[in-house]
Residue frames relative to the residue before (quaternion, step in Angstrom):
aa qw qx qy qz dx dy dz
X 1.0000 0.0000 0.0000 0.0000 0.00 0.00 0.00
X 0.3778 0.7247 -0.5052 0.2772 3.72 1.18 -0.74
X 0.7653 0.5513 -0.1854 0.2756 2.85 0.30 -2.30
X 0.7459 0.4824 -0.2370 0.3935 3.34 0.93 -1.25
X 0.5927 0.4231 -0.4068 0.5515 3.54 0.88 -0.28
X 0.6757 0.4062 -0.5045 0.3520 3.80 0.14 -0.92
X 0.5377 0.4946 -0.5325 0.4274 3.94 0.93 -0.43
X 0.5955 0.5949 -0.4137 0.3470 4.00 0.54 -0.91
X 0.7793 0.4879 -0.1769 0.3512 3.19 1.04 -1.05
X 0.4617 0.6130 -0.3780 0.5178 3.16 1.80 -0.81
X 0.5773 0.6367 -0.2345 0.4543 3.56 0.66 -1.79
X 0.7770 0.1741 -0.3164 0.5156 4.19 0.14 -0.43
X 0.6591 0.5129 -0.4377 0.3330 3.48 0.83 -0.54
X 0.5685 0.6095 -0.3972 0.3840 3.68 1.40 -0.37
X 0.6993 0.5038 -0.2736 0.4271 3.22 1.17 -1.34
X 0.9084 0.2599 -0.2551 0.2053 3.33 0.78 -0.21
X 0.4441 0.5883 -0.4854 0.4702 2.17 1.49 1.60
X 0.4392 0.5861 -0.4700 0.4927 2.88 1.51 0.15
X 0.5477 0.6302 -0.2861 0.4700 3.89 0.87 -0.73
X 0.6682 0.3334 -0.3350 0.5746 3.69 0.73 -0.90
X 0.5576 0.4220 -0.4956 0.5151 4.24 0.33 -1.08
X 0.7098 0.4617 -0.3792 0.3731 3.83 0.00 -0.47
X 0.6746 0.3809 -0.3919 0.4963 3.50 0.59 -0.28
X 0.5130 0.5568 -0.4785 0.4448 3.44 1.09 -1.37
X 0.8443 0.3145 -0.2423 0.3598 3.62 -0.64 -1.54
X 0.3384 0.5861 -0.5923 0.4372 3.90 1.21 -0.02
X 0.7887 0.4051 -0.3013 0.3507 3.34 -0.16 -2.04
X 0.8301 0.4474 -0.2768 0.1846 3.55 0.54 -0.77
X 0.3008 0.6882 -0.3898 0.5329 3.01 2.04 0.45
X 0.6729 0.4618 -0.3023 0.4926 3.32 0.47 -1.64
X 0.6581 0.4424 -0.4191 0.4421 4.13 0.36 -1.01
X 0.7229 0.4329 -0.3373 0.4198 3.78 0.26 -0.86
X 0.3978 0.7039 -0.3203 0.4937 3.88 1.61 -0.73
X 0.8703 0.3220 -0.0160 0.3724 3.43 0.51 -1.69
X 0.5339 0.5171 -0.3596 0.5642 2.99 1.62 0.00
X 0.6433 0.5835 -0.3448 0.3562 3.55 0.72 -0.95
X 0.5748 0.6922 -0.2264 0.3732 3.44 1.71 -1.16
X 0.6216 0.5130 -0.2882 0.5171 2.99 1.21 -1.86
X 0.4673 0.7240 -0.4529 0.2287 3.90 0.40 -1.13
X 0.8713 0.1557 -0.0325 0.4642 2.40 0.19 -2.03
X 0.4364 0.4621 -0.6398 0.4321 3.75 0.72 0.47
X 0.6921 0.3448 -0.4984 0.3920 3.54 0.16 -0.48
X 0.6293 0.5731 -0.4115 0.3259 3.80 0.24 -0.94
X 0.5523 0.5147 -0.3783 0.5357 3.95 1.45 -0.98
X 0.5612 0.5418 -0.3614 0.5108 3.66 0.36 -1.32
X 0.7018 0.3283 -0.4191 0.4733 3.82 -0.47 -1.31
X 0.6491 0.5251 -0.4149 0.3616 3.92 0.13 -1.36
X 0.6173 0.5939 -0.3668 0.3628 3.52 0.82 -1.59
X 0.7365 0.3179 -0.3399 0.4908 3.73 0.34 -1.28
X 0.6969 0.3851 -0.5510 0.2500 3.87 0.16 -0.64
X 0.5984 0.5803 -0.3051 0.4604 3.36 1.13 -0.78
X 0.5490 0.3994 -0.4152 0.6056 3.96 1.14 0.13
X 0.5837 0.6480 -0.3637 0.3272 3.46 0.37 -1.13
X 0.9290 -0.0519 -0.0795 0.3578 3.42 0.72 -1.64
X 0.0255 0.7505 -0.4824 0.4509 2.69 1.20 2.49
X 0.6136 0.4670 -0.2854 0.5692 2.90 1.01 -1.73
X 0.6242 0.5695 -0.4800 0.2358 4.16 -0.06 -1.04
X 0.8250 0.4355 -0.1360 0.3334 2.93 0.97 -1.67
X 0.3969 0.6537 -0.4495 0.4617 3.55 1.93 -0.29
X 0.8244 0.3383 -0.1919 0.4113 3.68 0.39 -1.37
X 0.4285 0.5377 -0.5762 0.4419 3.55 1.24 0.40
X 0.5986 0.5545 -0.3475 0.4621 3.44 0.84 -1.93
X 0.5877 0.6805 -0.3499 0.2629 3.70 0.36 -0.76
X 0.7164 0.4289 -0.1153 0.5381 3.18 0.74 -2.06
X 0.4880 0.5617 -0.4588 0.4857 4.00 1.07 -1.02
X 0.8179 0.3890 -0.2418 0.3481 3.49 0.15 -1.26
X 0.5834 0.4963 -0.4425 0.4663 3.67 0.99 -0.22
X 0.7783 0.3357 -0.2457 0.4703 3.91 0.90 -0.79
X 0.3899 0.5270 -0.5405 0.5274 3.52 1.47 0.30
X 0.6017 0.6440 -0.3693 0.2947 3.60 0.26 -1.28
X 0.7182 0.4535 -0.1723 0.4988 3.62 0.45 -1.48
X 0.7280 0.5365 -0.2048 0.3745 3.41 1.12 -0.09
X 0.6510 0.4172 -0.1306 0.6205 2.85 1.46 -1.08
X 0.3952 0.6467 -0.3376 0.5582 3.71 1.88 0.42
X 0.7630 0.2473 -0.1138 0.5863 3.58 0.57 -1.43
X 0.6027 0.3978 -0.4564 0.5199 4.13 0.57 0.25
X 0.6842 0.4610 -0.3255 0.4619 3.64 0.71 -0.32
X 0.6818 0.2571 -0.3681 0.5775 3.87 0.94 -0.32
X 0.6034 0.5364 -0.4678 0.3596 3.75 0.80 -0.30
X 0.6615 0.5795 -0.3173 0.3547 3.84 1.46 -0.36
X 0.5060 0.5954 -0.3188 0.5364 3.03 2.28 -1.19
X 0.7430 0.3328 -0.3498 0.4634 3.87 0.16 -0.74
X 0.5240 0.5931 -0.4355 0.4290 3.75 0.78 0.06
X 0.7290 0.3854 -0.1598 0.5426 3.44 0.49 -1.24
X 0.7878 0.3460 -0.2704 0.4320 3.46 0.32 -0.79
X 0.5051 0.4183 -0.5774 0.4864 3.92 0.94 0.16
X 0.5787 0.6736 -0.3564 0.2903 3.86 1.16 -1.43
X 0.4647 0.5299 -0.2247 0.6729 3.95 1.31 -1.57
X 0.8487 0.1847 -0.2999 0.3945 3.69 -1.16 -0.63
X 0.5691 0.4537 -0.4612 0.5076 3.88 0.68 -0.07
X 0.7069 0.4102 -0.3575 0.4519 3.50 0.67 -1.07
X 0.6805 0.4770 -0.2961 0.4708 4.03 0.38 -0.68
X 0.6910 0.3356 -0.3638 0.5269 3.56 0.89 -0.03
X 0.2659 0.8167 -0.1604 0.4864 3.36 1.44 0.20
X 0.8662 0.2161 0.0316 0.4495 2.85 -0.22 -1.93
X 0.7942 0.3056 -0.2488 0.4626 3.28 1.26 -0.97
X 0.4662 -0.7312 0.3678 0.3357 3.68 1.42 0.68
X 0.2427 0.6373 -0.6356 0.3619 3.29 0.63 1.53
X 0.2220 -0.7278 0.6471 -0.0473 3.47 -0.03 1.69
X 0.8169 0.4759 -0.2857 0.1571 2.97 -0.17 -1.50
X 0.6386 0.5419 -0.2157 0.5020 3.07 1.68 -0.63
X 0.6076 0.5349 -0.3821 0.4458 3.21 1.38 0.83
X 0.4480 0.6264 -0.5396 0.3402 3.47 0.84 0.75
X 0.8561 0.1815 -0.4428 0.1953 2.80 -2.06 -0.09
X 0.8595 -0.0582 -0.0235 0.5073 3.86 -0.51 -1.35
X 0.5118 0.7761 -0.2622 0.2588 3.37 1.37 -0.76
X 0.7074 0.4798 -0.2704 0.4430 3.45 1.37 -1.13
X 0.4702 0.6869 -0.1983 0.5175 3.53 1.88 -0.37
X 0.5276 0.6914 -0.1244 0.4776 3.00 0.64 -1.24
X 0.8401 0.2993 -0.0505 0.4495 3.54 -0.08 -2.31
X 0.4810 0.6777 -0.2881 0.4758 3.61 1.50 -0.75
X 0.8652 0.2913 -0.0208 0.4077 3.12 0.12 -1.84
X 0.6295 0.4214 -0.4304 0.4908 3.80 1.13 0.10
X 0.6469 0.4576 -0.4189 0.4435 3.48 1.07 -0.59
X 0.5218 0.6383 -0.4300 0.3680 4.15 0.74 0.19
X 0.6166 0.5323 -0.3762 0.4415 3.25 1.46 -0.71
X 0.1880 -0.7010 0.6685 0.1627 3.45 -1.98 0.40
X 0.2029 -0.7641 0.5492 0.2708 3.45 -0.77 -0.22
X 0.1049 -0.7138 0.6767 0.1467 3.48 -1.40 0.33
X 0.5376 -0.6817 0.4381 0.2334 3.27 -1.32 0.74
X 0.0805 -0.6540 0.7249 0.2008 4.33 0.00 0.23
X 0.1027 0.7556 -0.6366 -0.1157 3.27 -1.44 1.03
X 0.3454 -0.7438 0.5048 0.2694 3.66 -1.06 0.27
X 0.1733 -0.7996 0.5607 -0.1274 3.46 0.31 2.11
X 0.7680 0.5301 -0.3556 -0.0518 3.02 0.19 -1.12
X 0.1773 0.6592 -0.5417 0.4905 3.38 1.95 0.11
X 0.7835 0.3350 -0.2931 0.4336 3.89 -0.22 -1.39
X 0.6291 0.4414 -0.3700 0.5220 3.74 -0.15 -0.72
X 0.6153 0.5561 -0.4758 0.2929 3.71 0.55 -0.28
X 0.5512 0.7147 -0.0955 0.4198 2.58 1.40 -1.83
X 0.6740 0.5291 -0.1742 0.4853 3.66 1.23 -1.18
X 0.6196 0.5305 -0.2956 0.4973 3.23 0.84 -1.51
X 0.6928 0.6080 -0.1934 0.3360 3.62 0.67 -1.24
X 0.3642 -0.6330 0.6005 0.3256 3.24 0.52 -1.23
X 0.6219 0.7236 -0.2868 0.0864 3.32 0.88 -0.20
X 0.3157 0.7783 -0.5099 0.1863 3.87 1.58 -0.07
X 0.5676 0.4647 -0.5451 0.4059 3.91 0.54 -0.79
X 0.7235 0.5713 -0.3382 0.1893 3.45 -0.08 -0.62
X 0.5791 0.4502 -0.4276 0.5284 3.24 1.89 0.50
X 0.6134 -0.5630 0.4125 0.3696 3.68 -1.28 1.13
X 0.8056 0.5509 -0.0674 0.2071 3.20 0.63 -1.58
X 0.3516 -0.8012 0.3729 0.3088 3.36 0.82 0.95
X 0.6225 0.6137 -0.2865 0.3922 3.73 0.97 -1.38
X 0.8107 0.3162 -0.2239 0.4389 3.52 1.11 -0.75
X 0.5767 0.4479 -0.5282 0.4332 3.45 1.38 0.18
X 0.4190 0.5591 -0.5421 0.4669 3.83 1.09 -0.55
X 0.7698 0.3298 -0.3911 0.3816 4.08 -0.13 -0.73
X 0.7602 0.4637 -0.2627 0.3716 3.29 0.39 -0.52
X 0.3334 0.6865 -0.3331 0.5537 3.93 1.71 -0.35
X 0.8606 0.3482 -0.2239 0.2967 3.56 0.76 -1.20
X 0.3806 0.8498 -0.3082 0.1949 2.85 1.71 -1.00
X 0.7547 0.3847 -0.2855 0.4483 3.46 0.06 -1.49
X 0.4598 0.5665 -0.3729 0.5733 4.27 1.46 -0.62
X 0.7762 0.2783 -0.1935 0.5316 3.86 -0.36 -1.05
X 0.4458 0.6272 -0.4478 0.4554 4.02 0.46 0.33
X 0.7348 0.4706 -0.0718 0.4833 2.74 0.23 -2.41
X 0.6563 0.5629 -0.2951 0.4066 3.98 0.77 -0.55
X 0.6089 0.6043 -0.1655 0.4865 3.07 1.30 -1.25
X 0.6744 0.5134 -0.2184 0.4836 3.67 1.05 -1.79
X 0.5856 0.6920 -0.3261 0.2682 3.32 1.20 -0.64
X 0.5366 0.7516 0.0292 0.3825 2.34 1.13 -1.83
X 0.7010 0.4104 0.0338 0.5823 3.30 0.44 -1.79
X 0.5623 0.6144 -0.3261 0.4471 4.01 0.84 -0.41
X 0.8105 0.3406 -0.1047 0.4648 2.84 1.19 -2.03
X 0.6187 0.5818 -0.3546 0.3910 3.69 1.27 -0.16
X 0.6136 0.5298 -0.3931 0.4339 3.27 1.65 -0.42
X 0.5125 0.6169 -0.4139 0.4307 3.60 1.26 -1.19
X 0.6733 0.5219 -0.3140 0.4191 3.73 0.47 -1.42
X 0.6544 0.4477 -0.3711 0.4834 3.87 0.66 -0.95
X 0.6440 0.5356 -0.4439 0.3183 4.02 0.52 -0.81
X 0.7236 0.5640 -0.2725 0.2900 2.83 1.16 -1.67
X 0.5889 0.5726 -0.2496 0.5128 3.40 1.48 -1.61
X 0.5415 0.6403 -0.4050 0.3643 3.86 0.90 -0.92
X 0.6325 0.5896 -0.0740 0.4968 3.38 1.00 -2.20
X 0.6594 0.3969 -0.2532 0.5861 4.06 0.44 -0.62
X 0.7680 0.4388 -0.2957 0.3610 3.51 0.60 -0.60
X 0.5696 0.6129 -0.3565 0.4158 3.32 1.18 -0.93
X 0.5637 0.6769 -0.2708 0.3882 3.58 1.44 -0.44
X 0.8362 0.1633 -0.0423 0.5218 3.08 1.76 -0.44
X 0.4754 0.6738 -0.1265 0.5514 3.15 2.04 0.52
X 0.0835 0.6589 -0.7443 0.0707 4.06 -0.10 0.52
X 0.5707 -0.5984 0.5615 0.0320 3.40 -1.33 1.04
X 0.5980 0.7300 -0.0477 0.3273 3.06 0.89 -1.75
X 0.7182 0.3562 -0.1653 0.5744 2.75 0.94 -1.60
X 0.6405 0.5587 -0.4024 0.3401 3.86 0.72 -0.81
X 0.6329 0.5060 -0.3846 0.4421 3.70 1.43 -0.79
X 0.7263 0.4584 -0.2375 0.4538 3.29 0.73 -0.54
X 0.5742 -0.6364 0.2579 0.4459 3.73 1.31 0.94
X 0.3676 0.7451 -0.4833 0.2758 3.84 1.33 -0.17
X 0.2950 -0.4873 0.6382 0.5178 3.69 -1.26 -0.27
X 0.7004 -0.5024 0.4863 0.1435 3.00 -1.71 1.57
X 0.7506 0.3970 -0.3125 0.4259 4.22 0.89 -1.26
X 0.4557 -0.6219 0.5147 0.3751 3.54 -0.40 0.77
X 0.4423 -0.7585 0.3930 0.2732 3.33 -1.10 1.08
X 0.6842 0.4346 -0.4389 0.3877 3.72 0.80 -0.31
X 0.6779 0.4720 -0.3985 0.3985 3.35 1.19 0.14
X 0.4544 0.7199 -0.4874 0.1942 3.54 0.95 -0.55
X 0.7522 0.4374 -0.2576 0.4201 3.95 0.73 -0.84
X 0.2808 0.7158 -0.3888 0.5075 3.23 1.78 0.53
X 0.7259 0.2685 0.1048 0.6245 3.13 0.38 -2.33
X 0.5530 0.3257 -0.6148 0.4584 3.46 -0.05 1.10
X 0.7850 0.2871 -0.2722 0.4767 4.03 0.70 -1.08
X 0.5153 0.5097 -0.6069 0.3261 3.79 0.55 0.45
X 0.5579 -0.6180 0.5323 0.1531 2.65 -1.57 1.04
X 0.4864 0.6580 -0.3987 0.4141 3.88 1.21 -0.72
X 0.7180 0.5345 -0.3225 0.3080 3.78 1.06 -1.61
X 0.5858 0.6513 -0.1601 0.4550 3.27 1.84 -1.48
X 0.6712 0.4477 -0.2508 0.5349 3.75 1.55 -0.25
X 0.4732 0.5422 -0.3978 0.5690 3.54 1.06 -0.45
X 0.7044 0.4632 -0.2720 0.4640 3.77 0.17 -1.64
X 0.7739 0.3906 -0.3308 0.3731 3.43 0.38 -0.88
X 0.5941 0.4617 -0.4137 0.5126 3.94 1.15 -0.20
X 0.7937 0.4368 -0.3258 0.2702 3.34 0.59 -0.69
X 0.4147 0.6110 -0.2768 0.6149 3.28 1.75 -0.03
X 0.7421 0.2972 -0.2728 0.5353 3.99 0.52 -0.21
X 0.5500 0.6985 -0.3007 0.3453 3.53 1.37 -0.12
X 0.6731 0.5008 0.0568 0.5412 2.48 1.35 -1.97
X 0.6263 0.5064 -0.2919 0.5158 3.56 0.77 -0.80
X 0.7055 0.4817 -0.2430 0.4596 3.73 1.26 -0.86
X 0.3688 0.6941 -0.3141 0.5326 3.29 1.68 -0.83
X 0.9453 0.1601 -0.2036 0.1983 2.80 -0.61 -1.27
X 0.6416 0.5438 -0.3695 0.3950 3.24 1.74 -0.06
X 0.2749 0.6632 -0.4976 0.4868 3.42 1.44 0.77
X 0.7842 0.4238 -0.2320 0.3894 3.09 0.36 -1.94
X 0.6772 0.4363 -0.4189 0.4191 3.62 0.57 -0.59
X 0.6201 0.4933 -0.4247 0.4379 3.82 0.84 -0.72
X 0.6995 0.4627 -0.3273 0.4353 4.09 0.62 -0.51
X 0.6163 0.5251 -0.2721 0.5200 3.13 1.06 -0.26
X 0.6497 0.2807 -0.4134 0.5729 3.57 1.18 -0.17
X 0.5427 0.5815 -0.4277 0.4294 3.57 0.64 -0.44
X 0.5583 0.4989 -0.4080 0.5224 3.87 1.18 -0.83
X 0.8047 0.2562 -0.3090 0.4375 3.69 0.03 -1.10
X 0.6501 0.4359 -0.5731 0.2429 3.40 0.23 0.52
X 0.7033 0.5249 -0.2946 0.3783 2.93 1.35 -0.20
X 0.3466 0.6872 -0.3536 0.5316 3.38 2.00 0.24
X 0.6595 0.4114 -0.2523 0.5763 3.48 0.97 -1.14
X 0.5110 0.5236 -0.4660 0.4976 4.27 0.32 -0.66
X 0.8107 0.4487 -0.1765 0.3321 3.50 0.22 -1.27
X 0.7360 0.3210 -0.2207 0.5537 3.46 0.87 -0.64
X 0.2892 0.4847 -0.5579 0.6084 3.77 1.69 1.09
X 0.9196 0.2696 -0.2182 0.1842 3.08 -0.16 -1.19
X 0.7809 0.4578 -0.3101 0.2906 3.11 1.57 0.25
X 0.3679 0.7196 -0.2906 0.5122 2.63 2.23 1.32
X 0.5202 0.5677 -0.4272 0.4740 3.35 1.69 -0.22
């Protein structure tokens, strides 16, 4: 009987060591488990800041774009008001044949400011990077990818815009020279040649020019003033978010 029991005994002492290697190599799964975890919490975490990091860059590019966009969309927005509004008071003194009130520097003056157009010089290319790139997910802030998605749409509206005010200034430019010597303006003269001036007060052609460029400009500039709030709100979005 010896024998047979010392085999019993062999027989539990294997199993329980098999029983301990089984916990051992349990736990050491679970340690190599938990390490792998940490990893990649740390490896998300590292991504997280570069991927904050060059959020923040592009906020404060978008930033500076928007401070020198600003000063611009300043001088295209009073250069439309004095466009349209010399264009309107030439055309109402016009219409109601108040000649007389068209003499000396004044009829010059209303002529030659309503020829001007304006274009806008913007500083995109921070944004257009952003485009070229793929990069809008990479702001947190829904509110500022929704502005910036449009941008390249509300541009292209503007340029439009600005296309058709220049075309209008050649044309109006080209009709005038017909009744205009320069010459005479450098030399303190009224610029409209005098035997023509009562010509180019009753044509109707001058009173059509005045009247597009006055609805141009008047449209202009409510563009420009809407992008320009749309800019500072999105000046303000940005200097939230690059205070958190």
């Amino acid at each position: 009987m010896t024998p047979f029991f010392r085999r019993i005994r062999q027989k539990l002492a294997n199993e329980n060591q098999f029983l301990k290697y089984s916990r051992y190599a349990i736990g050491e799964i679970a340690l190599v488990v938990i390490g792998i975890l940490i990893a990649l919490q740390i490896n998300t975490w590292n991504e997280g800041r570069k991927v904050k990091k060059i959020e923040q860059q592009f906020l404060k590019s978008i930033k500076t774009a928007i401070d020198l966009s600003q000063k611009e969309f300043k001088r295209v927005i009073d250069d439309s008001i004095e466009i349209s509004a010399s264009a309107d008071t030439l055309f109402m003194l016009l219409a109601y044949n108040e000649f007389d009130l068209l003499e000396g520097r004044l009829l010059d003056s209303l002529l030659l400011n309503s020829v001007d157009y304006s274009i806008i010089s913007l500083n995109d290319a921070s944004i257009q990077e952003i485009y070229n790139t793929g990069s809008l997910d990479i702001f947190q802030d829904e509110r500022i990818r929704k502005i910036l998605s449009s941008w390249t749409e509300r541009i292209h509206q503007i340029r439009k815009f600005e296309g058709e005010s220049e075309y209008l200034s050649r044309r109006y430019n080209e009709y005038l020279i017909n009744y205009i010597d320069i010459s005479r303006f450098e030399l303190r003269l009224n610029a409209v040649i005098p035997e023509k001036k009562q010509e180019l007060l009753k044509d109707p052609l001058l009173r059509n020019h005045l009247d597009r460029i006055y609805r141009t400009h008047r449209h202009m500039n409510q563009i420009y003033t809407v992008e320009k709030s749309i800019l500072d709100s999105l000046s303000i979005l940005i200097d939230q978010n690059l205070s958190k």
